[in-house]
C-alpha positions in Angstrom: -177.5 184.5 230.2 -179.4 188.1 229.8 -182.0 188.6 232.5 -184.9 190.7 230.7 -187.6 191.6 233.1 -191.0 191.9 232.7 -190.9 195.0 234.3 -188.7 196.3 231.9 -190.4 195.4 229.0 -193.7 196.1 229.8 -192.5 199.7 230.9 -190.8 200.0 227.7 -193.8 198.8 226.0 -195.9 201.7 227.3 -193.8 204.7 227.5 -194.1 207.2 224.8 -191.6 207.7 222.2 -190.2 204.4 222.8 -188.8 204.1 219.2 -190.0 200.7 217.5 -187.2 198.0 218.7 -188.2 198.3 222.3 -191.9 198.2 221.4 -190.9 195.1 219.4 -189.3 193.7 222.4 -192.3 194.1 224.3 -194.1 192.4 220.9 -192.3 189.6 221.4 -192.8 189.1 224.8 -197.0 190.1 224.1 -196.7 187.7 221.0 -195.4 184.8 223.4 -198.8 185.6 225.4 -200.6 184.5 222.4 -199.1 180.8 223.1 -200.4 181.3 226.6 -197.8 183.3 228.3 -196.7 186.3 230.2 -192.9 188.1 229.4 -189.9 188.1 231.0 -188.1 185.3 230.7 -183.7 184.6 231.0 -183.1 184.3 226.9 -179.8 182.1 226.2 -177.4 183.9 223.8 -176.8 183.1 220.5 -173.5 182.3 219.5 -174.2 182.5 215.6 -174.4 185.8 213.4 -177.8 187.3 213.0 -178.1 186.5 209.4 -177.1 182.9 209.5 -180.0 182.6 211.8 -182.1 184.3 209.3 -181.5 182.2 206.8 -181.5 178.9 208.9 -185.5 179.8 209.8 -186.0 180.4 205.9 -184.7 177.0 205.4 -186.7 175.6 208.5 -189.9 177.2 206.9 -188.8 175.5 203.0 -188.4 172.1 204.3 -190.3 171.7 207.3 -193.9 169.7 206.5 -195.9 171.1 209.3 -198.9 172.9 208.4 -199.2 171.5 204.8 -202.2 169.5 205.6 -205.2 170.9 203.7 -209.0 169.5 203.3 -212.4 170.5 201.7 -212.3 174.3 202.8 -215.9 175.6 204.0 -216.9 178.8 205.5 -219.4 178.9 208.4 -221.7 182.3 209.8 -220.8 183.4 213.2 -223.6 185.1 214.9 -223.0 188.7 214.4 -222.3 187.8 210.4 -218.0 186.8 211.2 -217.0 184.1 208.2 -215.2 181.3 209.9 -213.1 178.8 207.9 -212.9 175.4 208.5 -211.7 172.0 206.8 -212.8 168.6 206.3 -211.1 165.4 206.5 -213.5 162.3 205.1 -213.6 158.9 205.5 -212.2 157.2 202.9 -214.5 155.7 200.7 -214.4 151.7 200.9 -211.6 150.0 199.1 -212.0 147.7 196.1 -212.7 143.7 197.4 -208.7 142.0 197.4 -205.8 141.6 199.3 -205.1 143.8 201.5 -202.5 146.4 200.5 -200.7 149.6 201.1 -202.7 152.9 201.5 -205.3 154.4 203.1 -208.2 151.5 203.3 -204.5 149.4 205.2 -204.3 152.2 207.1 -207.9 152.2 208.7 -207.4 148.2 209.7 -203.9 148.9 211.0 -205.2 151.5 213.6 -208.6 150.3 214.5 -209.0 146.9 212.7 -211.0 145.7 210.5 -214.5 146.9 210.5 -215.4 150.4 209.3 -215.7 153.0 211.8 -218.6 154.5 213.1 -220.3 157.7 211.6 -218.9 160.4 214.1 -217.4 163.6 213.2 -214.2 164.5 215.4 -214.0 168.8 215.7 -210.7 169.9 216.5 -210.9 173.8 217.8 -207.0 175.1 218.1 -205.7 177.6 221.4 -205.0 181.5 221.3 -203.1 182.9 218.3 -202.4 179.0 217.3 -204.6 177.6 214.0 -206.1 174.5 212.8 -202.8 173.3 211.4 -201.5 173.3 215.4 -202.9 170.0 215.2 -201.0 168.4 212.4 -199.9 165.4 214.0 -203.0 164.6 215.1 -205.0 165.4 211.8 -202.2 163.3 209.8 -202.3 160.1 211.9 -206.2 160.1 211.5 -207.0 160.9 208.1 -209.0 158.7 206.5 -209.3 157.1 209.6 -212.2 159.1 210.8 -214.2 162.0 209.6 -212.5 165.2 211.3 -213.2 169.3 211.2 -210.5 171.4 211.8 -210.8 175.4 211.8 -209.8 178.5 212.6 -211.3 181.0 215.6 -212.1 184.0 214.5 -209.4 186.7 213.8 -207.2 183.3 213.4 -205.8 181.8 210.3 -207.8 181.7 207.8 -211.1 182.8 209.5 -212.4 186.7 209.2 -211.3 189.2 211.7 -214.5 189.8 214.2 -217.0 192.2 212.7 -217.0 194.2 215.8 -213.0 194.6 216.0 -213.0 195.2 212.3 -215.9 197.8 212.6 -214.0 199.6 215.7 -210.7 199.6 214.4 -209.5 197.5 217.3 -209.8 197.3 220.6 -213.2 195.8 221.4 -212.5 192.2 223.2 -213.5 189.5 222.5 -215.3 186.6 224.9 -215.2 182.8 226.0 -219.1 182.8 225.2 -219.1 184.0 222.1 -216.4 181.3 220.8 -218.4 179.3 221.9 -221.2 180.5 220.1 -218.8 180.4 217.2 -217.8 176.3 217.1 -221.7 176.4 217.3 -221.8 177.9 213.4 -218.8 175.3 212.5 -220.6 172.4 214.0 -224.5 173.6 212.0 -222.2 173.8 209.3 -220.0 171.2 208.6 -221.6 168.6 210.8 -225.1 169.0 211.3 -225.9 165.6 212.2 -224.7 162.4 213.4 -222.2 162.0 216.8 -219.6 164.3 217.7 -216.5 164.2 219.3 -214.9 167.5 220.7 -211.3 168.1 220.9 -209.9 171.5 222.4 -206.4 172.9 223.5 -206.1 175.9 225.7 -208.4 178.5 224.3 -210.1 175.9 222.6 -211.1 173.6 225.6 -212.5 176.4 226.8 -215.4 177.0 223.6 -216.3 173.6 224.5 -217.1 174.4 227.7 -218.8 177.7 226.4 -220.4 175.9 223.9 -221.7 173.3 226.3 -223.2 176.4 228.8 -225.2 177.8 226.3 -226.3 174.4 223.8 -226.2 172.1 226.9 -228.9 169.7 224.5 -226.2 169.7 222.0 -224.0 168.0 224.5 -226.5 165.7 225.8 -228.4 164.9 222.0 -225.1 164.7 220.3 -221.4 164.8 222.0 -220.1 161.3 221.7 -216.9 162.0 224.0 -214.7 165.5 224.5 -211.0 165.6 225.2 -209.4 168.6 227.3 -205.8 169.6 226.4 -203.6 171.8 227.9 -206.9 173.6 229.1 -208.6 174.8 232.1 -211.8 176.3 233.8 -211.0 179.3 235.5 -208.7 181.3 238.0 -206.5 181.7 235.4 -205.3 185.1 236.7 -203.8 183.2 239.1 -201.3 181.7 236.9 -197.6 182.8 237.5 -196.2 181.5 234.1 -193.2 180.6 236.1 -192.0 184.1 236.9 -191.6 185.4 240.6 -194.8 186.9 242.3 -193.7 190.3 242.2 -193.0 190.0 238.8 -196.4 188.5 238.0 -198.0 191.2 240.1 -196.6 193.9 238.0 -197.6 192.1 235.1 -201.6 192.0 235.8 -201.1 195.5 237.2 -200.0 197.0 233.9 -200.9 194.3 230.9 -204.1 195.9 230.1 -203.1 198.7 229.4 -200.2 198.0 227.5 -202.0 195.8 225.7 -204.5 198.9 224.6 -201.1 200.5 223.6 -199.6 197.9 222.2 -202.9 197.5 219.6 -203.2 200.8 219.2 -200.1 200.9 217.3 -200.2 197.4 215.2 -197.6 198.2 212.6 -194.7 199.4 214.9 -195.3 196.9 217.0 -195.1 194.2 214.1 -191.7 195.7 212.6 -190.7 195.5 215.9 -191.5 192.2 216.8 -190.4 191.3 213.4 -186.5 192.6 214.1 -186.4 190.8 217.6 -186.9 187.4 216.1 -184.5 185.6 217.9 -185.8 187.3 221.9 -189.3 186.0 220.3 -187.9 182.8 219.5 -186.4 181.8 222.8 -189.9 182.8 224.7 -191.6 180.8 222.1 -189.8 177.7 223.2 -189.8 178.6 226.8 -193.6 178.9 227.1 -194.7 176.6 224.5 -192.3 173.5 225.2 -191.0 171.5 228.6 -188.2 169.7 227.1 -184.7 170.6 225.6 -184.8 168.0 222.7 -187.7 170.0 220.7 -187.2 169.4 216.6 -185.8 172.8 215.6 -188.5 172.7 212.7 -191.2 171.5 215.3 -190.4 174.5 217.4 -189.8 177.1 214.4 -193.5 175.8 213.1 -194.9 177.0 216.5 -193.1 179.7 216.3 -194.7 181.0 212.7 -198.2 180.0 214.1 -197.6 182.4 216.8 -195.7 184.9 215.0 -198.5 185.1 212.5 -201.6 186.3 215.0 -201.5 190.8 214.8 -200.5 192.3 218.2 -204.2 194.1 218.0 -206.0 190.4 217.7 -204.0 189.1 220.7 -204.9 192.1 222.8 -208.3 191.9 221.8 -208.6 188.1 223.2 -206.3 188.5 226.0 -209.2 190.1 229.1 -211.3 187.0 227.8 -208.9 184.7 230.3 -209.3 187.1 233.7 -213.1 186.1 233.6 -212.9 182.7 232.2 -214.7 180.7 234.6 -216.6 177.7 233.5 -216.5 175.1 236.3 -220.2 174.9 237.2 -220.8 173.6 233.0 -218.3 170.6 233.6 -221.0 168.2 235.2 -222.6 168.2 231.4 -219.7 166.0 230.5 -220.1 163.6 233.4 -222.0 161.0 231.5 -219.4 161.2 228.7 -216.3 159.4 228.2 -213.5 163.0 228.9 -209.8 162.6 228.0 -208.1 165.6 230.1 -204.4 165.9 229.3 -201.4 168.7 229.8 -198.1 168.7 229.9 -195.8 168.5 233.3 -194.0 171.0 232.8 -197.0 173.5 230.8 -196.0 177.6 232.7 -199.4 178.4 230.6 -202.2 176.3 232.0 -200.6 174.2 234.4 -201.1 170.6 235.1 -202.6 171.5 238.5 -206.2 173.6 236.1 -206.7 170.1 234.3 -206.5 167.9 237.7 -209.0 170.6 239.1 -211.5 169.4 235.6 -210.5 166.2 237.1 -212.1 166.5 240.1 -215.6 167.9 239.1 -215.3 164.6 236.2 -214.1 162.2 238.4 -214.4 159.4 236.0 -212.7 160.8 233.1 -209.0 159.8 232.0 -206.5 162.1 233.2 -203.1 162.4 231.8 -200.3 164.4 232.8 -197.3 164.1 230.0 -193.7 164.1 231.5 -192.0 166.7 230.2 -194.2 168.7 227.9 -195.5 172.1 228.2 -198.2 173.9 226.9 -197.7 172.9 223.3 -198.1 169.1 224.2 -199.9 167.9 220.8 -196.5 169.0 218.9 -194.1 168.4 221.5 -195.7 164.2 222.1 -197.5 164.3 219.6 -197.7 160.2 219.2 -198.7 160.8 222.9 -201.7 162.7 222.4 -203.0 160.3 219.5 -202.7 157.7 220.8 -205.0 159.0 224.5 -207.3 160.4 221.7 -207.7 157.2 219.0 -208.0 155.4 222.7 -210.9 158.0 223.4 -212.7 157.4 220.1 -212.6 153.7 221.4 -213.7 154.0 224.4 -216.9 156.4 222.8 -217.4 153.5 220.2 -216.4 155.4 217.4 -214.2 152.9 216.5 -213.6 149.7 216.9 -211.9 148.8 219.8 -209.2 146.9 218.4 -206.0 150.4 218.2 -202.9 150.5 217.4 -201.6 153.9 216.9 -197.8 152.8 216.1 -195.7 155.9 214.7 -198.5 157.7 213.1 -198.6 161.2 214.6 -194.8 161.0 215.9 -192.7 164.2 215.0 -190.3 161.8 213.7 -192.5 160.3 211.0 -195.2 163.4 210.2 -197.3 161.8 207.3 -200.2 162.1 205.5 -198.9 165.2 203.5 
């Protein structure tokens, strides 16, 4: 085992003339924030060449289905002009009168029986420096099933890089508030009527809440049910991502800063970050996952989601999560049927911020996922759909006769 310490790389990160590997190793350890987490973590090592690894992530990224899902693409108008891209999944349209048979319309009876579901749209709204295809499982086990709208947070996949960061040149953060403001524009436009359900992991959950402080009669006119994953409502810079306090403490000392640094210089820091592949690999499955058994092409597809957010995006996000603090908008969702679920074992928002939204929504579903961490929807992912088909359910969106079965399992992806 190699000890690498936070200290040490965010040190590294910041000094001047550091040459590009160590600000790549302090990229990969910033790029591992973008799942949720803070550096300096003990990195196994490898016992294989450098280029045989290489080419087994090329092969993981050839074969591996994750992230192939795709939908009726549409482009919503943030506030302050941003373009954010989303997809729709419809409802199949009603099958010809006969026996039943295989495809989607069996489908549809097979998970929620036979009578059509009702007219809800489900918005899925991903974490920081994820995407809509984080979801995958999820969006594959319910196609067709139900109408669904998945998209991408601005600066995200497919969605336009902030006006005011792009105007700047970097450097101007981003808020909680005005994502929320942001799944506001997605909803107007790809949904403007008829009963939601809202879905958020991490970063996500949080625009719900956001959303629901500043549209509170959207939540009340419209919000059939909300589900909470991996999320939380504040005193996040409390967290200590599983490292010792005097390494956390030099960590909130110094991040901002480096951060600055770190976005200042975008293109070192990528070539950097880029060369330490493996470092950034190993943090990626540290902080995004709780068990040992992950799918190598499960973990390698988190790793590309991450991998593929700039440095200068996540340090534009990353002050939003200090002054997070949403806990006096949770009663809106009181009246509502709430799913709230994280993983045991999550070092990013940890089980402990989504029993605290448990206690201010004390008749909501709580579920804590034995071993899972922050990336819970791809590490159980037949877990997660089956609490969430349950939730449509219990929000008569569907019938109430379920049954999930292997949809949404990493074993059995799809939908493709």
């Amino acid at each position: 085992m190699s000890d690498i310490s936070t200290g040490d790389v965010v040190a590294t990160a910041a000094a001047s003339g550091a040459g590009w590997r160590r600000a790549g190793i302090a990229g990969a350890a910033i790029g591992v924030l973008a799942a949720g987490a803070a550096a300096g973590v003990a990195v196994e090592r490898l016992t294989v060449g450098r280029g045989m690894r290489k080419r087994a992530r090329l092969a993981l990224d050839a074969t591996g289905p994750y992230g192939t899902l795709r939908g009726t693409p549409g482009r919503a108008a943030a506030d302050d002009g941003t373009e954010l891209y989303y997809e729709v999944d419809e409802v199949d349209p009603p099958e010809n009168p006969g026996p039943p048979s295989a495809g989607a319309g069996s489908r549809r009876r097979r998970l929620f029986g036979r009578k059509e579901p009702a007219p809800v749209t489900v918005v899925f709204s991903h974490g920081y420096c994820l995407g809509q295809d984080s979801w995958h499982f999820q969006r594959a086990a319910l196609r067709g099933i139900v109408r669904t709208v998945h998209w991408d947070q601005r600066s995200h996949g497919r969605s336009e890089r902030g006006r005011a960061q792009a105007r700047a040149g970097g450097g101007v953060p981003v808020g909680i508030d005005q994502l929320g403001r942001d799944l506001k524009a997605v909803i107007d436009a790809a949904a403007p009527e008829g009963p939601l359900v809202l879905v958020g992991h991490s970063m996500g959950g949080m625009t719900i809440m956001a959303l629901a402080e500043q549209y509170p009669e959207l939540i009340r006119d419209r919000v059939a049910a909300v589900a909470f994953v991996g999320t939380s409502s504040g005193r996040l810079n409390e967290v200590s991502f599983g490292l010792p306090v005097m390494g956390v403490n030099a960590v909130r000392r110094v991040l901002p800063g480096v951060l600055r640094a770190l976005g200042s210089q975008a293109e070192l820091v990528e070539r950097g970050r880029r060369a330490t592949a493996d470092l950034f690999a190993g943090l990626v499955k540290r902080y995004s996952f709780g068990s040992r058994d992950v799918d190598p092409a499960v973990a390698r597809f988190a790793e590309r989601l991450i991998e593929s957010t700039p440095i200068d995006v996540v340090a534009e996000f990353y002050p939003a999560f200090a002054e997070h603090d949403k806990s006096a908008t949770l009663p809106l969702f009181r009246d509502l049927p709430v799913l709230i679920l994280a993983g045991d074992k999550d070092l990013v928002t940890p089980s402990s911020h989504s029993e605290a939204i448990a206690d201010l929504l004390p008749d909501a579903e709580l579920v804590i996922v034995p071993d899972a961490g922050h990336l819970v929807m791809l590490e159980h992912p037949e877990t997660v759909t089956d609490r969430l088909a349950d939730l449509l359910v219990r929000a008569g969106a569907v019938p109430e006769s379920s049954n999930v079965g292997g949809h949404g399992t990493a074993e059995q992806p799809g939908g493709h």
